[in-house]
N, C-alpha and C positions, 0 to 999 in steps of 0.2 A: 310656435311651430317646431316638430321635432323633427332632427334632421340624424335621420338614420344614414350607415355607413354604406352607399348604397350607389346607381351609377352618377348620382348628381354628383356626390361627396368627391366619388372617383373620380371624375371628372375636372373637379376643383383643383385636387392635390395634381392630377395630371397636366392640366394647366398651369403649375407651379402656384397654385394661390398658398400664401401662407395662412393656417389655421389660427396662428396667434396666438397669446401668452392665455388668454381667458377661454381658452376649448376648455371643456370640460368632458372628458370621456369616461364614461361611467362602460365598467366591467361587467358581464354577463346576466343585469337586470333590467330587461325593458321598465318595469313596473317604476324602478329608482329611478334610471332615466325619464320618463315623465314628470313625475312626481319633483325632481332637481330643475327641470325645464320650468315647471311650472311656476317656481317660487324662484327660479334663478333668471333665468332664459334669456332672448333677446330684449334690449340692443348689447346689454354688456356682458352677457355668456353664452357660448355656443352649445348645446348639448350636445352629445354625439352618442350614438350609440353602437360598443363594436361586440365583439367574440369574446370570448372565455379568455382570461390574459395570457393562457399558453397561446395563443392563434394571435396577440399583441406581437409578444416576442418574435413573434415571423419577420418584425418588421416593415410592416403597412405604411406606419407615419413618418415622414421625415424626420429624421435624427436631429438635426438643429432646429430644431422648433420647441418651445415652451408650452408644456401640458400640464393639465391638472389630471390624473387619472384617481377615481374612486373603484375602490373595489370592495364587494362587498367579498368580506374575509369567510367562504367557502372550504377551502382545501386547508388542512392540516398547518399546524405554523410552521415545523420546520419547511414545508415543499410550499408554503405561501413565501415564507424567508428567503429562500434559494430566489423564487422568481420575482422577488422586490429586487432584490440583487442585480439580477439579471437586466430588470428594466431600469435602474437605475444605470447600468452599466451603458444601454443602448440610448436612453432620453436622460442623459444627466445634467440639463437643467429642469428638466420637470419635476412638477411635484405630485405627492402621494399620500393621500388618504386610505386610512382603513378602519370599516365599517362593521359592526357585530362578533360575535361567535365571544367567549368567556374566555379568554386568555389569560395564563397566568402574568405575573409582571415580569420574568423572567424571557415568557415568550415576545413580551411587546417592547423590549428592550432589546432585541434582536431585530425585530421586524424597525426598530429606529437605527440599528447599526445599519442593517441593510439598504437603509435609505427611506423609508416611509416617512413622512413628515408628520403625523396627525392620525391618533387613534383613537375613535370611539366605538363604545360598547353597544350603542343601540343604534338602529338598520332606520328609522325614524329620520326622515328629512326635517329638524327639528332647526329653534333660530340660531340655537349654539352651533350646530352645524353650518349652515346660511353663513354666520360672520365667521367661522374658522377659516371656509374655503375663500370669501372676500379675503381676511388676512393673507392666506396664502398666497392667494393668485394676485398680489401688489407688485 
């Protein structure tokens, strides 16, 4: 079941429920979101699906909570860099995946300064993927 960011969700976090170290929020792709639920899902991952991670930064989620956020890498590296930064700044124990676009090594060395944990090149819910995000989220 896929559990969009929505009045249930709202409702959760407003009830103080903790999300837990195994959320999985995947960034601006319903399609990934599915496609992650699918092959990840319940009992031991929650998928979540929210906004464009400028509308993350708003700060929705509780700050001391443990996230996995995927993002599929859309926006430019330096202003994708900036706002790993950013999120890193406001959820710093979660962690961060980034998904697609052709980056030089210079740029994905930046986006690991900023705090990204885990970069691949292909947008593909594949099994290297599957066991990165298990590794991660231990």
């Amino acid at each position: 079941m896929i559990v969009a960011l929505g009045v249930a969700l709202r409702e959760e976090l407003n009830q103080g429920r903790k999300l837990g170290p195994r959320t999985v929020i995947v960034v601006s792709s319903a399609a990934l979101m599915e496609e992650l639920n699918r092959k990840l899902g319940p009992p031991d991952f929650r998928v979540v699906a929210y906004k464009p991670l400028s509308a993350i930064l708003s700060g929705e989620f509780p700050r001391d909570e443990r996230y996995l956020f995927v993002i599929e890498a859309a926006e430019t590296a330096s202003l994708l860099t900036a706002q790993i930064a950013q999120l890193k700044q406001q959820y710093p124990i979660s962690r961060i995946v980034l998904l697609g676009q052709d980056w030089t090594p210079a740029e994905i060395s930046a986006a690991f300064k900023a705090g990204a944990n885990a970069y691949f090149r292909d947008t593909t819910v594949s099994a290297e993927l599957l066991e990165a995000i298990k590794l991660i989220t231990r």
